[in-house]
Phi, psi and omega in degrees: 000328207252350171280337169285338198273342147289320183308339199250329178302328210276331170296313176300300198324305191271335163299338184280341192244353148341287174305277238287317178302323143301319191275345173272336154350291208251022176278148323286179143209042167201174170307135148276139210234094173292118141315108144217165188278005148253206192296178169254127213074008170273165168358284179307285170331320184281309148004260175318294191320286183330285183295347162289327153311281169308301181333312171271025155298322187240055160223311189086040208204088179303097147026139159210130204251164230148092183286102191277033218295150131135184199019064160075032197026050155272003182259000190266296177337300181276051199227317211266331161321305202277293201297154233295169182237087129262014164099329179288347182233136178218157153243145165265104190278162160226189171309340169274349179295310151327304184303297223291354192279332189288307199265326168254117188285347123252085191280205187235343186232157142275131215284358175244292195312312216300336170235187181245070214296135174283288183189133177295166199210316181183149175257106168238137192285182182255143149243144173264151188217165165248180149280167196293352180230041174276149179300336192280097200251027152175188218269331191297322183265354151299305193280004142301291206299297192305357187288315176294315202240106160343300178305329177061215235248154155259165189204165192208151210230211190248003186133126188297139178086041156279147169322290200303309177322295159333285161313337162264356171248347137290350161248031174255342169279315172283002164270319156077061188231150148239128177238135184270103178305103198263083161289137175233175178284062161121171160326289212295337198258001181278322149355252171319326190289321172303296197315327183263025187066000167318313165235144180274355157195160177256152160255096127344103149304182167318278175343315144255018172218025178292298176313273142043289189284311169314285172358301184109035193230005175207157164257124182275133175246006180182151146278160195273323212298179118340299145217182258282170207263137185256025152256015184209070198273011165256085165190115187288168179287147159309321194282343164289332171275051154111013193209072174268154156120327186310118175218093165249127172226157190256212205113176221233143158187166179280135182245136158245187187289135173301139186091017169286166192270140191278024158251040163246307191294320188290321176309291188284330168316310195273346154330318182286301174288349175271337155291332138327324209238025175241154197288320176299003197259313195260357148326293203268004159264350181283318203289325205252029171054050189218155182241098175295145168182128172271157173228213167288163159290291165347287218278317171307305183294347167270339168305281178316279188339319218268325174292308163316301180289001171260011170267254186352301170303297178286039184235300200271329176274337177281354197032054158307137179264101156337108197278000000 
């Protein structure tokens, strides 16, 4: 009795993996459609094109990349949350995906179960920087000055509840500083306010303020990362001046819907990991001040999970106001 009654499971079982083994066979067989949430031609968007471009070399398919804008790129997020999970609709999340689930009090999803994570793509550190005639020669005698002054240091990000903010109020916590939080509209205008003395320092990417610093018209006084950035490999870590333990870096990677079937999700991974390894790719993530690495689905879901909560906390210890 109990050898039919296997005989029947094993049978139901492979009949149930049946499909899924099929539909990853024949995955794809029309175009895929990336999601991410900002402007087009910023960061995510260049991202997302480049490695998709290669991907569908092995894939046989095209891409089709697609800028969702608006709330911190939670409307691309849930756009990719609702939709059926066959593998044909993904986001390119970043490091804000994680923030927005820590800032916003309703969202349309939950920022971990609501997907499938695919594979993380690059990782990039914050620099913090000045200008080229600041007094200020390294991160220690910022974190002297705020020491000295009630008011403590001011410092200007791309916008409250930004990655870069965040990063600066994790590091008034890990530091045990007062830093005055400056928000501007984007990168370009935080910029300009350092370069017109508006403020005495920025949390960056590379990217913007990398022309700047070659100019000779601004100084990088740290990186953000665990370690030290391997295009500015004399330029110390926060956690070497005085802030151990401190590591924030942002990054990119692919999400599918929950419930994609997973040799669909394997399919599109190791596609992922083979667009990691060609040279014209980590060229131009090296160029946008990024380090490719693919990880596991697992291992992604546990990275996002871990950056929510440690976000949610320095959101909640900072009395960020929840949008």
């Amino acid at each position: 009795m109990w050898h039919r009654r296997s005989l029947v499971a094993a049978g139901l079982a492979l009949a149930c993996a049946a499909p899924f083994h099929g539909l990853a066979q024949g995955f794809p067989d029309k175009p895929i459609k990336i999601y991410q949430g900002f402007a087009a031609g910023g960061n995510a968007d260049t991202i997302a094109r480049v490695v998709s471009t290669e991907m569908s070399k092995g894939l046989g398919q095209p891409f089709v990349v697609e800028a969702q804008t608006g709330a911190g790129g939670t409307i691309a997020s849930g756009t990719v949350a609702r939709a059926k999970p066959d593998g044909y609709t993904l986001l390119l999340a970043t490091g804000g995906h994680a923030v927005a689930g820590a800032l916003y009090n309703k969202l349309s999803y939950q920022t971990v179960a609501d997907f499938q994570m695919v594979s993380t793509i690059t990782y990039f550190p914050f620099l913090l920087v000045v200008r080229a005639d600041s007094p200020y020669r390294g991160l220690a005698e910022i974190l002297a000055a705020a020491r000295a002054d009630a008011r403590g240091v001011s410092y200007g990000s791309a916008g409250i509840g930004s990655t870069h903010h965040l990063a600066g109020e994790l590091l008034v916590k890990s530091a045990n500083v007062e830093l005055l939080h400056i928000p501007y509209r984007g990168d370009a205008a935080s910029v300009a306010a350092l370069l017109g003395g508006e403020v005495p320092m920025i949390i960056a990417p590379p990217t913007a303020v990398l022309a700047n610093i070659k100019a000779g018209k601004l100084r990088a006084l740290a990186t953000t990362g665990a370690q030290r950035w391997s295009q500015m490999p004399e330029l110390p870590t926060v956690a070497e001046q005085g802030v151990p333990g401190y590591d924030v870096r942002s990054w990119a990677g692919f999400m599918a819907p929950a419930g994609t079937p997973r040799p669909v999700v394997d399919r599109l991974r190791a596609e992922t990991l083979k667009a990691l390894q060609a040279p014209a790719v980590r060229a131009r993530l090296e160029e946008m001040g990024g380090e490719a690495r693919g990880s596991t689905p697992e291992e992604m879901t546990a990275m996002v999970a871990t950056e929510l909560k440690r976000w949610t906390a320095v959101v909640n210890d900072a009395h960020i106001p929840k949008q």
